[in-house]
Backbone as numpy.savetxt, mean C-alpha at the origin, in Angstrom:
# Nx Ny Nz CAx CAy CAz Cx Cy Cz
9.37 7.36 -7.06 8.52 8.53 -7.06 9.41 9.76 -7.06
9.07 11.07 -8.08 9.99 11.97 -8.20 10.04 12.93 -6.76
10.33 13.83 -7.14 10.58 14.62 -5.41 8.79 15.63 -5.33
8.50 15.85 -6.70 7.23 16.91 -6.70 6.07 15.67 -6.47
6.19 14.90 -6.74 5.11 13.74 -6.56 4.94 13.01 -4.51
6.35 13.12 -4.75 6.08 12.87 -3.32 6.02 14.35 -2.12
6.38 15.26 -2.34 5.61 15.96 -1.74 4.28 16.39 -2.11
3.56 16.28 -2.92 2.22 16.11 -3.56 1.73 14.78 -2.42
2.11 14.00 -2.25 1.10 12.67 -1.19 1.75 13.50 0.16
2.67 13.63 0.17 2.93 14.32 2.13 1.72 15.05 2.08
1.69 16.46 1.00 0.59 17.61 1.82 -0.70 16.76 1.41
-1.01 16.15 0.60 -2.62 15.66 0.34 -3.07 15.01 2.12
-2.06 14.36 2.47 -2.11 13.31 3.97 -1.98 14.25 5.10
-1.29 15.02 4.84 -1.03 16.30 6.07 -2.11 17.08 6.06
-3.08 17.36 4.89 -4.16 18.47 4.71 -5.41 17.79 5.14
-5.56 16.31 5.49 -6.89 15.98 5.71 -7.41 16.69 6.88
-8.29 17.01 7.41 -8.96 17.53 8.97 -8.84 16.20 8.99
-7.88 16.88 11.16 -7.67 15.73 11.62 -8.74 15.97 12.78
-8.80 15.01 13.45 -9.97 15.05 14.78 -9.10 14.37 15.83
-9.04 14.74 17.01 -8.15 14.07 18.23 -9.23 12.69 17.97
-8.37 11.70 17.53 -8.96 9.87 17.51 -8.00 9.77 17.82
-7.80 8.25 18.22 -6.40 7.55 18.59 -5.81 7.05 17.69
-4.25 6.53 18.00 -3.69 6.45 16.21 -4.35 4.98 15.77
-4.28 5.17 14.89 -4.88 3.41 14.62 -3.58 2.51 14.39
-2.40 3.35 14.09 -1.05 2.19 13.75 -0.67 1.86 14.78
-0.81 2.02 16.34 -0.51 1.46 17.41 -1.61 0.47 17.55
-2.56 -0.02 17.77 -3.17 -1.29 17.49 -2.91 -2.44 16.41
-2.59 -1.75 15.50 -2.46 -2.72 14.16 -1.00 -3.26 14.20
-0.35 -2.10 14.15 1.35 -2.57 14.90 1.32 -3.82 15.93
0.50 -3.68 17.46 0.84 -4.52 17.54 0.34 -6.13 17.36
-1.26 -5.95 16.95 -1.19 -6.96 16.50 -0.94 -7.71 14.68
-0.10 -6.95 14.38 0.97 -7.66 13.63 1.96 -8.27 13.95
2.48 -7.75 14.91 3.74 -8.25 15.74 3.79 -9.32 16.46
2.21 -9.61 16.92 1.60 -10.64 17.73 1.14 -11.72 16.84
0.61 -11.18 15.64 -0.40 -12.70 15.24 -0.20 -12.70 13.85
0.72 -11.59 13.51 0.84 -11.48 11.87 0.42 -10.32 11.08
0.86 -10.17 9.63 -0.25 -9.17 8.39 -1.71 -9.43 8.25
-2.31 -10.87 8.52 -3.54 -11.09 8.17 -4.35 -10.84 9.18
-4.12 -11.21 10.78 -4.55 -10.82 11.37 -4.48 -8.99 11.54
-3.70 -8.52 11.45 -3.34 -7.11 11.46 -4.44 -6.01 10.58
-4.81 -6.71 9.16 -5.36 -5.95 8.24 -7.09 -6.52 9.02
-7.21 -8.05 9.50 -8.20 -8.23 9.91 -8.81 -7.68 10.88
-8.04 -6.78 11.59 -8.27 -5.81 12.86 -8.16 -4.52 12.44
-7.48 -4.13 11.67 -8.09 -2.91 11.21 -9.41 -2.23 10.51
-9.67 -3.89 9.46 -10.97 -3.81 9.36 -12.34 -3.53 10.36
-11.70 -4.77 11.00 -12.61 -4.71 12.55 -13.31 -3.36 13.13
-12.11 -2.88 13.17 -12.01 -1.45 14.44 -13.05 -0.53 12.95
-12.32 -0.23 12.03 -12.81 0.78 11.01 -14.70 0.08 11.05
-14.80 -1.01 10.88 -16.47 -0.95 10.86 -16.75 -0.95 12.27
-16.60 -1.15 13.71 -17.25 -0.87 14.85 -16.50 0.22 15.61
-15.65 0.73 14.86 -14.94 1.39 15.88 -14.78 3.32 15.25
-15.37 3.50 14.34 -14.26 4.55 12.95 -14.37 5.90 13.77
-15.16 5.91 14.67 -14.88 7.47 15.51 -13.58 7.51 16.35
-13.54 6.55 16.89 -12.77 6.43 17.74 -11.10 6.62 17.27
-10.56 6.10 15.77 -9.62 6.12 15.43 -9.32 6.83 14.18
-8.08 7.08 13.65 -7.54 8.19 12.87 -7.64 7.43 11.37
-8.50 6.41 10.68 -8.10 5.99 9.84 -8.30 6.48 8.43
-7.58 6.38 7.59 -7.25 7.12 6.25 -6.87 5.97 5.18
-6.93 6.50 3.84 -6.77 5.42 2.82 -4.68 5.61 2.95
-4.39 6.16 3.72 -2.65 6.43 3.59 -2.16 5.42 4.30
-2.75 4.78 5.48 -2.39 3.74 6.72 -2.07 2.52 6.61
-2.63 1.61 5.96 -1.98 0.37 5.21 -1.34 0.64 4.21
-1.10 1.57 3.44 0.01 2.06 1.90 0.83 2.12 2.90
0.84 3.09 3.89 2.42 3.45 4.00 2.83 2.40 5.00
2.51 2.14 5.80 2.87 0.50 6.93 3.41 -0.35 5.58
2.66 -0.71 4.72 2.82 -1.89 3.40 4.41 -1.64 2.62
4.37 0.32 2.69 5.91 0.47 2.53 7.26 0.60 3.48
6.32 0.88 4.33 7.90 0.78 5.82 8.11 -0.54 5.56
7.53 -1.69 5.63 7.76 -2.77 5.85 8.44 -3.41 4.81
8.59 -2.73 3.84 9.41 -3.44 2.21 9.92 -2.77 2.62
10.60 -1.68 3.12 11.66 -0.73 3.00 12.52 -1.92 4.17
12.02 -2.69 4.80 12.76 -3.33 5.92 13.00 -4.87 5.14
12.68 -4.98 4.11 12.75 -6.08 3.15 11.48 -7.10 3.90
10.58 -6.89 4.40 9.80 -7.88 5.05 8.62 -7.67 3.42
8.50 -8.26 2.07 8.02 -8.25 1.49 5.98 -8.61 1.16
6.51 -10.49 2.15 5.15 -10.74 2.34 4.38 -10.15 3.09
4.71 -9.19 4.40 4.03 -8.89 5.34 3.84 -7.42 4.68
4.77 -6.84 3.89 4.49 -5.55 2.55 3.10 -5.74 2.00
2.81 -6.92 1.29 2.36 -7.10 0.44 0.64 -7.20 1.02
0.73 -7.66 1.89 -0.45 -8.37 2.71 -0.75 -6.71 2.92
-0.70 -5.83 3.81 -1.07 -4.80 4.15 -1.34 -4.01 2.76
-0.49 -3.78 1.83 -0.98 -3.11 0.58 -2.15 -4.16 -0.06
-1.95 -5.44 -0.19 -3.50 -5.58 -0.91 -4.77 -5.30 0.25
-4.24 -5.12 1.39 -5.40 -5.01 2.16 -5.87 -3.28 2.16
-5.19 -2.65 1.66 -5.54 -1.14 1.66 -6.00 -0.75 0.08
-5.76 -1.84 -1.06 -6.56 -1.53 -2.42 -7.94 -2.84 -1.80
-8.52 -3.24 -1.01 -9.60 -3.69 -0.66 -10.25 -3.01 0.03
-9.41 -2.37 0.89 -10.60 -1.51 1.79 -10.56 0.06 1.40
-10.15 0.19 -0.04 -9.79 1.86 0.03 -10.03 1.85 -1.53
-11.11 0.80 -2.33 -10.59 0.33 -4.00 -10.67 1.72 -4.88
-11.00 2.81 -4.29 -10.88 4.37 -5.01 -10.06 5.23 -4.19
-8.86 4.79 -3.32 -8.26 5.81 -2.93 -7.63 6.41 -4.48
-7.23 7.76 -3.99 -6.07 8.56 -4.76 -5.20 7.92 -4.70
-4.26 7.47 -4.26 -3.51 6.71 -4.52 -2.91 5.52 -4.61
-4.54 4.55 -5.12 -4.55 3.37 -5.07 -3.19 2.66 -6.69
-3.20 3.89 -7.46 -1.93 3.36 -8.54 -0.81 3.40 -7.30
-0.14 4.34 -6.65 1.19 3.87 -6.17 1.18 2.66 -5.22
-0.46 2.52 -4.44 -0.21 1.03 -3.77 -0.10 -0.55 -4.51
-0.75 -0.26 -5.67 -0.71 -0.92 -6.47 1.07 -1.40 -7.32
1.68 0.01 -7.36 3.12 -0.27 -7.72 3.61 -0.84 -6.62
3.47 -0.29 -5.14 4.58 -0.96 -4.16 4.20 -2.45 -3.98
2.98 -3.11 -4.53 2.99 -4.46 -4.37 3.40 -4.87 -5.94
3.43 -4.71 -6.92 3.93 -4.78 -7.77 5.51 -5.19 -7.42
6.56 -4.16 -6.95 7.91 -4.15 -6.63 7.89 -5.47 -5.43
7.23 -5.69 -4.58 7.36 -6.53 -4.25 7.26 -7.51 -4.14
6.17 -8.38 -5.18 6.21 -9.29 -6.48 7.12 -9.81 -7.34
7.87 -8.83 -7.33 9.11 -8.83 -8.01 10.08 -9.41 -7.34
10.15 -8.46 -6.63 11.56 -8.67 -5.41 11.22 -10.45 -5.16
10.39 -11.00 -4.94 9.88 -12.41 -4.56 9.64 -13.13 -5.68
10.38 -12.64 -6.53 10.36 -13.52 -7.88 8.81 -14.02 -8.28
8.02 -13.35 -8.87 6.57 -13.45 -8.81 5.90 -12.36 -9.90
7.09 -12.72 -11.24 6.64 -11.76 -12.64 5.22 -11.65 -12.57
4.48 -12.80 -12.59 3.13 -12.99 -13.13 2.09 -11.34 -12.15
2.13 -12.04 -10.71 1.78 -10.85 -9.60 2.46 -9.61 -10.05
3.84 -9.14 -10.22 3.93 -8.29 -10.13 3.27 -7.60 -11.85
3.04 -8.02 -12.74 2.79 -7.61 -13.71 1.45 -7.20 -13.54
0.89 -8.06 -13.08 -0.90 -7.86 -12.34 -1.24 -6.74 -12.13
-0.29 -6.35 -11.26 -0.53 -5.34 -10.17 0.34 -3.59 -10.61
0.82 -4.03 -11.61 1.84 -2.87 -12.29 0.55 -2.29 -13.20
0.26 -3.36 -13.68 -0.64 -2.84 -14.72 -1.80 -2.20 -14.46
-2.55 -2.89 -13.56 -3.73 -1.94 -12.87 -3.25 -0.85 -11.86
-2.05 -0.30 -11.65 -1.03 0.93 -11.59 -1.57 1.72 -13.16
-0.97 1.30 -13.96 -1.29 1.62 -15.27 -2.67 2.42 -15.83
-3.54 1.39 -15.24 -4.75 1.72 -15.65 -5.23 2.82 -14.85
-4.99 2.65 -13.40 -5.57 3.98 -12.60 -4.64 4.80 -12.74
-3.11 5.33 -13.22 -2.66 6.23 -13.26 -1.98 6.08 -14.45
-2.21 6.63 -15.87 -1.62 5.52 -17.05 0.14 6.99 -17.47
-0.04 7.65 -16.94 1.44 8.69 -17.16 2.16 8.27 -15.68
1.84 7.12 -15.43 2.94 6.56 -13.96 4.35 6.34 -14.66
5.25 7.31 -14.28 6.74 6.63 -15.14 7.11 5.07 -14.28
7.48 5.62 -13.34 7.76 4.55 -12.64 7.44 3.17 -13.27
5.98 3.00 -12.86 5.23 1.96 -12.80 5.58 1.08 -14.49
5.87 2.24 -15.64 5.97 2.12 -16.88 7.37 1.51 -17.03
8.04 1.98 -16.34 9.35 1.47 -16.42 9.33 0.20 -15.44
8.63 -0.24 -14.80 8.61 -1.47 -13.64 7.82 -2.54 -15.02
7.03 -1.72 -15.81 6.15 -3.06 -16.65 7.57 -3.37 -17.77
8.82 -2.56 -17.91 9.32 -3.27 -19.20 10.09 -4.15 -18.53
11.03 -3.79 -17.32 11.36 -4.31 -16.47 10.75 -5.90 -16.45
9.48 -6.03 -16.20 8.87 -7.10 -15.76 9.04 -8.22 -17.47
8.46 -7.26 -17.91 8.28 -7.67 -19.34 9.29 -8.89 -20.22
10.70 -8.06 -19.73 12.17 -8.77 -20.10 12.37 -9.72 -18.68
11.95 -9.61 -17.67 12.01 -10.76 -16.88 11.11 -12.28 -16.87
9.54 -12.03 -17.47 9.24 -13.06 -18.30 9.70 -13.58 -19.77
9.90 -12.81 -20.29 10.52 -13.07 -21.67 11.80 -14.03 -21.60
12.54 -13.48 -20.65 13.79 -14.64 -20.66 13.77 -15.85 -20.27
């Protein structure tokens, strides 16, 4: 992501009205830590349908957890939280870059087929994605060979 693009998602996430809720990544944190990604996204769900006053949740919260966690090379537990935030968010704004970071990590896990999947419907919701364009030739010459 270039430098104007990513400060473009900081202020969009920084500009929402916030309301004193509690954070929601301290629950989900720890039960990821405790029981896993599936349980983790399964409790966030949880809380967001009986709980959504109470906590801070946004379509940014599983994207960006989905990328700390590839940034730490933990891919599957990446991956699990980003498809769980294009399920519970399937029109965020920036459901193309969640869509790329599981893409890249498809990859990284040797998994052309997934990551092509998921590059491409990048594609489709944002079709001037360089990145993502350059991740599909990428992919492209990695099935081909």
């Amino acid at each position: 992501v270039g430098t104007n693009r990513w400060i473009e998602y900081i202020v969009d996430a920084l500009s929402e009205p916030r309301e004193t809720r509690a954070d929601i990544c301290k629950p989900v944190y720890e039960e990821w830590k405790k029981n896993g990604a599936k349980a983790a996204i399964d409790l966030y769900r949880d809380l967001l349908r009986t709980k959504e006053q109470e906590y801070d949740f946004n379509e940014f919260v599983l994207m960006s957890i989905g990328s700390k966690l590839s940034n730490r090379g933990l891919y599957n537990d990446s991956i699990e939280f980003l498809l769980g935030s294009v399920e519970i968010y399937p029109d965020a704004k920036y459901g193309y870059y969640t869509h790329y970071l599981a893409a890249e990590n498809f990859q990284k896990l040797s998994r052309p087929e997934l990551a092509t999947k998921h590059c491409r419907e990048s594609l489709r919701l944002k079709p001037d994605f360089e990145a993502a364009a350059r991740l599909m030739e990428e992919l492209s010459q990695e099935i081909s060979e």
